[in-house]
KOLGUVEX-635203 format. One line per 5 residues: number of its first residue (from 0); for each residue x, y, z of C-alpha. Coordinates in nm, 2 decimals. Example, Ala and Ser with C-alpha at 12.3 -4.5 7.8 and 13.67 -1.06 7.14 Angstrom:
BEGIN
0	1.23/-0.45/0.78 | 1.37/-0.11/0.71
END
This chain:
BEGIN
0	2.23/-1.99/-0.18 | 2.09/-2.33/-0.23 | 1.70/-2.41/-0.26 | 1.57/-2.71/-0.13 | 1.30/-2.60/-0.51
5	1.56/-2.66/-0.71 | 1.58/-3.07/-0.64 | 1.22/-3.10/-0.74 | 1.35/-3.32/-1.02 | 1.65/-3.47/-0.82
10	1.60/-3.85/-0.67 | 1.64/-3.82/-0.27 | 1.59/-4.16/-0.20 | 1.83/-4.35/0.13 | 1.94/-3.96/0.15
15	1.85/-3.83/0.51 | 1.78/-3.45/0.55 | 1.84/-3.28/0.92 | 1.50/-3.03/0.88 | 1.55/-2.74/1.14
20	1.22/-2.63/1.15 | 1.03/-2.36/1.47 | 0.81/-2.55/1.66 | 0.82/-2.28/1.95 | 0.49/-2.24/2.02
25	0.23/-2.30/2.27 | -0.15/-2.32/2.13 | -0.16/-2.59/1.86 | -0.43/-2.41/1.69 | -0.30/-2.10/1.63
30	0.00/-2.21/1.53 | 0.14/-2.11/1.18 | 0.43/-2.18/1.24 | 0.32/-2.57/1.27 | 0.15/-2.55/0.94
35	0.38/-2.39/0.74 | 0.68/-2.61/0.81 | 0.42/-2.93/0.67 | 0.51/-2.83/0.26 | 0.92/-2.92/0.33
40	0.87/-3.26/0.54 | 0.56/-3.38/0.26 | 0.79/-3.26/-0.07 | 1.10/-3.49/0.11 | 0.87/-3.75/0.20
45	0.74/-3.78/-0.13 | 1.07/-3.76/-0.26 | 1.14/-4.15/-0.06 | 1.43/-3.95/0.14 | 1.47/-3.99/0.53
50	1.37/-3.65/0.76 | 1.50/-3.57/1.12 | 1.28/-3.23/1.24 | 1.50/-3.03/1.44 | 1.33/-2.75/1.69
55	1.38/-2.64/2.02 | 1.05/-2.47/2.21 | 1.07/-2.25/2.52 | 1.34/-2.16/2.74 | 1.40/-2.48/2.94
60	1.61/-2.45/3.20 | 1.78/-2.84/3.17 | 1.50/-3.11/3.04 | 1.19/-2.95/3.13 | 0.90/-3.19/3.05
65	0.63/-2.92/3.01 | 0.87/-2.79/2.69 | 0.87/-3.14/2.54 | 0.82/-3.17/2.14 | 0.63/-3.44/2.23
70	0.35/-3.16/2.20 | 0.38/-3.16/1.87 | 0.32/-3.52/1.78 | -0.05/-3.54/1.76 | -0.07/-3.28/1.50
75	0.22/-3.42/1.29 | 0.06/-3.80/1.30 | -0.23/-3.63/1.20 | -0.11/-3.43/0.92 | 0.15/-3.68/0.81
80	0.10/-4.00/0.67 | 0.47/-4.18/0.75 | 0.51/-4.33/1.09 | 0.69/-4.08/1.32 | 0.96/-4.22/1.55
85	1.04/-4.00/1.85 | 1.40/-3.94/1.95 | 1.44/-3.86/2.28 | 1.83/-3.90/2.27 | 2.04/-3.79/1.99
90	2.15/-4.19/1.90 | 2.47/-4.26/1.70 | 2.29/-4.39/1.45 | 1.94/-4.35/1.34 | 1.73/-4.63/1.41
95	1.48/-4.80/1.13 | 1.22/-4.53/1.00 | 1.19/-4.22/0.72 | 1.04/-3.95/0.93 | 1.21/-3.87/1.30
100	1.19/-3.58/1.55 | 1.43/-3.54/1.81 | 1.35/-3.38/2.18 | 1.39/-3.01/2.21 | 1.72/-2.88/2.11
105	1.75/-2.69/2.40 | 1.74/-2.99/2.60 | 2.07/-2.98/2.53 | 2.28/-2.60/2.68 | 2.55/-2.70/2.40
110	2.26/-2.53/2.11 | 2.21/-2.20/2.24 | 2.62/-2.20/2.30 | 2.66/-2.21/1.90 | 2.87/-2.54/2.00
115	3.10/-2.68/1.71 | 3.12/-3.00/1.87 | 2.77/-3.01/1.93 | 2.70/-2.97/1.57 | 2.90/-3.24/1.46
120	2.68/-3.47/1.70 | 2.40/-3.39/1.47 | 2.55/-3.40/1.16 | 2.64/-3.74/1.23 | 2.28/-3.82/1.17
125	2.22/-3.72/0.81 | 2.36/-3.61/0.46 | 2.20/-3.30/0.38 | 2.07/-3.01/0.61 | 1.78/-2.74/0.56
130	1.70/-2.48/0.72 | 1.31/-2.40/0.76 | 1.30/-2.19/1.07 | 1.28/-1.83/0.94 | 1.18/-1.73/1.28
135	1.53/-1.81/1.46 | 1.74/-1.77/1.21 | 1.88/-1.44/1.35 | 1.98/-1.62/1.63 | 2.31/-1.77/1.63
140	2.25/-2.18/1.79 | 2.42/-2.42/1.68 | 2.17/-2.59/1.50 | 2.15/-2.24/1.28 | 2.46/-2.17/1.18
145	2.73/-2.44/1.30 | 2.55/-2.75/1.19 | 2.49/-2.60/0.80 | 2.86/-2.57/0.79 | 2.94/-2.90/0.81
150	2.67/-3.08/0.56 | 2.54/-2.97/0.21 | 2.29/-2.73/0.30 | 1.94/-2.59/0.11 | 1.69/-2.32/0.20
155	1.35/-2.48/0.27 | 1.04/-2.39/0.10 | 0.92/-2.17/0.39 | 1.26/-2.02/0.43 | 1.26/-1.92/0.07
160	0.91/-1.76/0.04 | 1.04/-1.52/0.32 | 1.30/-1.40/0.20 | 1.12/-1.35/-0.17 | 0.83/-1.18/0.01
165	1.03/-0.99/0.22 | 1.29/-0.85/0.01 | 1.07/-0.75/-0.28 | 0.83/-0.60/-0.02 | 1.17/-0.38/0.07
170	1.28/-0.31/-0.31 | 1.03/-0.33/-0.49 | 0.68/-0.23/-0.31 | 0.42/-0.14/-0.51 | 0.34/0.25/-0.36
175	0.22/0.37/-0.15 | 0.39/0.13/0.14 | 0.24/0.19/0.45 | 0.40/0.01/0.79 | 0.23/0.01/1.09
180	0.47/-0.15/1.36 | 0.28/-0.19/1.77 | 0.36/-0.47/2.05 | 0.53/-0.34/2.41 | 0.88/-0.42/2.32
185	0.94/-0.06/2.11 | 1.29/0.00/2.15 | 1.34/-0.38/1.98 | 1.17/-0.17/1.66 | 1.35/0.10/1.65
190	1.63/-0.02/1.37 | 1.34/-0.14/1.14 | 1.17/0.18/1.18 | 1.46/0.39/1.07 | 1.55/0.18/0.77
195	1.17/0.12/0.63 | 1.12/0.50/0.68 | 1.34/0.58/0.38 | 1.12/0.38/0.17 | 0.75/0.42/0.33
200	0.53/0.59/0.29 | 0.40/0.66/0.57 | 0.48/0.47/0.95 | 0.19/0.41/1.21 | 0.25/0.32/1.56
205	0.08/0.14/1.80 | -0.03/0.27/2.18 | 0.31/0.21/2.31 | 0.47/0.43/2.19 | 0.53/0.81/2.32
210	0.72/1.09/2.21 | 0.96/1.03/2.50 | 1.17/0.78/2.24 | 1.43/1.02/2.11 | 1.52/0.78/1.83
215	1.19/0.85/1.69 | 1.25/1.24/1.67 | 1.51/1.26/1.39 | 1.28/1.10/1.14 | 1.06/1.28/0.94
220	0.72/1.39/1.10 | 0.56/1.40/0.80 | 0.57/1.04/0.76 | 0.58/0.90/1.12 | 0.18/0.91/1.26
225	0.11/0.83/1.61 | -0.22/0.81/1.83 | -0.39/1.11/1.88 | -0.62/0.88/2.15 | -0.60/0.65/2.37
230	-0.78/0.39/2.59 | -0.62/0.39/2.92 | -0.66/0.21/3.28 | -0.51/0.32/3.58 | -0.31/0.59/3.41
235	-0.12/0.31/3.17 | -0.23/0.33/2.79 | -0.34/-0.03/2.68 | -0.46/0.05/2.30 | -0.52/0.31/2.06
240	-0.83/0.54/2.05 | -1.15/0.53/1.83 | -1.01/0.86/1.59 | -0.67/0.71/1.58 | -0.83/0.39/1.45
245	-1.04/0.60/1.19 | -0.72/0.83/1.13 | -0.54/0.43/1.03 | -0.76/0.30/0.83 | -0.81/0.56/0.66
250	-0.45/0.55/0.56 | -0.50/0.18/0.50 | -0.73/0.24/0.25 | -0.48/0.44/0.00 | -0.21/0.24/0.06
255	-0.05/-0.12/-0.24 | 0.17/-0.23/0.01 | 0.11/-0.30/0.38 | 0.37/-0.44/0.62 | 0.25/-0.47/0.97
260	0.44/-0.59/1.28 | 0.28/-0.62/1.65 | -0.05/-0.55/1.75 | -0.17/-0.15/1.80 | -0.29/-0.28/2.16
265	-0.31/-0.52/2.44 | -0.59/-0.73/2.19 | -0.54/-1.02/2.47 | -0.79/-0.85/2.66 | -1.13/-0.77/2.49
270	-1.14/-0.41/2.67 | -0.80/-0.32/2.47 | -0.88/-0.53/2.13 | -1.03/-0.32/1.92 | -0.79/-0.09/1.84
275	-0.61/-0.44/1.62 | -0.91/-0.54/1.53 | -1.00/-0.26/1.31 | -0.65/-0.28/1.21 | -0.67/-0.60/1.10
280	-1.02/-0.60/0.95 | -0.90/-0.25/0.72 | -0.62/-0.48/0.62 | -0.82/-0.79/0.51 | -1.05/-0.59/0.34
285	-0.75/-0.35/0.12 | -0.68/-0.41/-0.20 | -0.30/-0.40/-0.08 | -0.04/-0.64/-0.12 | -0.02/-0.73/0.28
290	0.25/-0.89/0.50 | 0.18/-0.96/0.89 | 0.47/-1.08/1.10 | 0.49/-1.15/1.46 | 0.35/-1.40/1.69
295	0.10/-1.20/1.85 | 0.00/-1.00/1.53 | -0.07/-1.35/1.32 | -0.24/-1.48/1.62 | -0.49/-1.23/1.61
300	-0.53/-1.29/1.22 | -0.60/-1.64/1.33 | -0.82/-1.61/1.52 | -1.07/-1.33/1.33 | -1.03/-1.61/1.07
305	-0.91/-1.34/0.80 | -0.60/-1.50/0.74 | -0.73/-1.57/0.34 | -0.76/-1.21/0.30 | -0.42/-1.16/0.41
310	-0.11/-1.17/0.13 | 0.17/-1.37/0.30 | 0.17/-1.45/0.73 | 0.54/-1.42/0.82 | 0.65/-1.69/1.09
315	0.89/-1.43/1.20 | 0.90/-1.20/1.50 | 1.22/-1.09/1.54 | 1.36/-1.25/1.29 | 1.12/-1.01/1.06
320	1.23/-0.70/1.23 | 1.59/-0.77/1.19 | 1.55/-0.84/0.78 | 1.35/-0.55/0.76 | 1.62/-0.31/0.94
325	1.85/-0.45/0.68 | 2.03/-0.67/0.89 | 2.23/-1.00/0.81 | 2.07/-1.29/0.99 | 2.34/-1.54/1.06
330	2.11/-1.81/0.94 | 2.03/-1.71/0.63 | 2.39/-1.59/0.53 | 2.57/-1.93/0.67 | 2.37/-2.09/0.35
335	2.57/-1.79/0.12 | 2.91/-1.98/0.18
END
């Protein structure tokens, strides 16, 4: 695989890059994901090439005007210094400029369709491509892995760091590696669960899940700890209990490596928050080598303001659930050929 690192001493200039970067989010300022993708577009800047940011944001259904990118534009004129031009078509050719963002991918059905001829549309735009957006690059669209088939194609700097982090946090954690996994969508963990638990060593779980999961069963109960309380409304369980936060951190305290994925709760709501919170604040405050993935999770480290206390903030949901079951992502392997 190719790093967009190794060109540090390379000359980029009249070279345009097509940067496929994950602008799907919806509050500017909690947005990592809007952050982290700033290190790529400065280092190509600086490097006097031309950049076209790729994203798509939302599930539009047709050209939604709500799902614009145009969002996005006061925080990259503010955090950029070169004049941003604005694409609301994909043109033939790119007009005069070094810094471009085109309209939400998804604008445009042929992306989620993994479209060849779409992809040649965009490559038609630029000489190289890199890939930035950890976060969808287990999907396969076309601007993940069709359009890196058809230009030179590089990792980007945030791309790179996850897969580092990631992987070593898999082969190489410093023990014990404790993994505390939470959000609603439990079944979509299941995989992740199963491979980590060779490795961990231990497995917490948030208030969603129960013993009714029989996938959860054959793994070993010595390792696997779930809530012994609850805090429930209307006879539905919205975060975990005051001794099952004790019973966590306490196993948050002896752990090197921590690698957590969804809040323990419903944190949205103050009444069900403080189940994460404590999670979070036990984290911040270990010695532990710490990784936090997921939209919700690193939203919540946001905004406690403990995200200097925290290792590495993955950008990836699902994306990070799939790498750490030990699955291929699409995106990332399309770069191997």
């Amino acid at each position: 695989m190719r790093f967009l690192s190794q060109l540090k001493n390379k000359n980029l200039t009249e070279k345009v890059y097509l940067l496929r970067v994950d602008y799907n989010v919806e509050n500017i300022k909690d947005a990592l994901r809007l952050q982290a993708s700033l290190p790529t577009i400065k280092f190509l800047l600086n490097k006097n090439a031309t950049v076209v940011i790729l994203s798509h944001r939302g599930r539009p259904q047709g050209k939604e005007p709500a799902l614009s990118l145009k969002f996005v534009l006061p925080f990259l004129k503010k955090n950029l210094k070169e004049k941003l031009v604005f694409l609301k078509e994909i043109p033939k050719k790119l007009p005069k400029g070094k810094l471009f963002l085109l309209e939400n991918l998804r604008f445009w059905p042929n992306e989620e369709a993994n479209d060849a001829v779409f992809a040649e549309k965009l490559a038609q735009l630029g000489d190289f491509y890199v890939n930035d957006a950890f976060a969808v690059s287990h999907r396969e669209n076309t601007s993940i892995t069709q359009l890196p088939k058809l230009l030179p194609s590089y990792a980007g700097f945030l791309l790179e760091k996850e897969i580092q982090t990631l992987s070593k946090a898999m082969s190489h954690p410093a023990k014990p590696l404790l993994v505390i996994f939470g959000g609603a969508k439990v079944k979509n963990k299941i995989a992740a669960i199963k491979n980590l638990s060779k490795k961990a060593n231990k497995i917490l779980l948030g208030s969603s899940v129960t013993t009714k999961i029989p996938a959860l069963k054959s793994l070993p109960a010595a390792k696997i700890l779930k809530p012994v309380d609850w805090i429930a409304e209307n006879g539905k369980t919205f975060d975990i209990g005051p001794l099952t936060a004790q019973k966590y951190t306490e196993e948050i305290k002896k752990a090197r490596t921590i690698i957590w994925n969804g809040p323990v709760g419903w944190f949205e709501n103050k009444k069900f928050a403080g189940g994460s919170i404590a999670i979070a604040k036990a984290i911040a405050a270990s010695k532990a080598f710490s990784i936090i993935g997921g939209g919700e999770t690193t939203q919540l480290i946001l905004q406690l303001k403990l995200q200097n206390k925290i290792s590495f903030l993955s950008t990836g949901g699902g994306a990070m659930l799939e790498f750490l079951a030990g699955k291929k992502l699409p995106g990332i392997e399309v770069l191997k050929i």
